[in-house]
N, C-alpha and C positions, 0 to 999 in steps of 0.2 A: 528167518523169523524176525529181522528188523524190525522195531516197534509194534511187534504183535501181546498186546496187552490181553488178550479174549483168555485165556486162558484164569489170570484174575482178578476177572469182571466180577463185582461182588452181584452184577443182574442177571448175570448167563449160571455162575460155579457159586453159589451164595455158600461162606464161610471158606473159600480159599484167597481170601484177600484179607488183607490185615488194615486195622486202622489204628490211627495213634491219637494223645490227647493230651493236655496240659491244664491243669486244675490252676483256675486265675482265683477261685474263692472259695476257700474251704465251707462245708456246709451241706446236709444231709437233704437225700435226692428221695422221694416217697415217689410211688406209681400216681401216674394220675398228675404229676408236676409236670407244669411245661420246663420243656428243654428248648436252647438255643444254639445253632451252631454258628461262627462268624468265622470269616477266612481273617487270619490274622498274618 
């Protein structure tokens, strides 16, 4: 099972994959706000 990811594919098993995050600016998120993500 060398580099067998399928397992968690958040596209195939949605919610057995985790993701992580780092708040650059504090500041209150309402539905309806755009979000950005950038590879840092």
């Amino acid at each position: 099972m060398e580099n067998e990811f399928s397992r968690i594919d958040q596209n195939k098993r949605r919610g057995w994959s985790r993701w992580s995050a780092s708040v650059i600016e504090e500041g209150v998120v309402s539905v309806g706000d755009a979000v950005y993500l950038e590879d840092i």
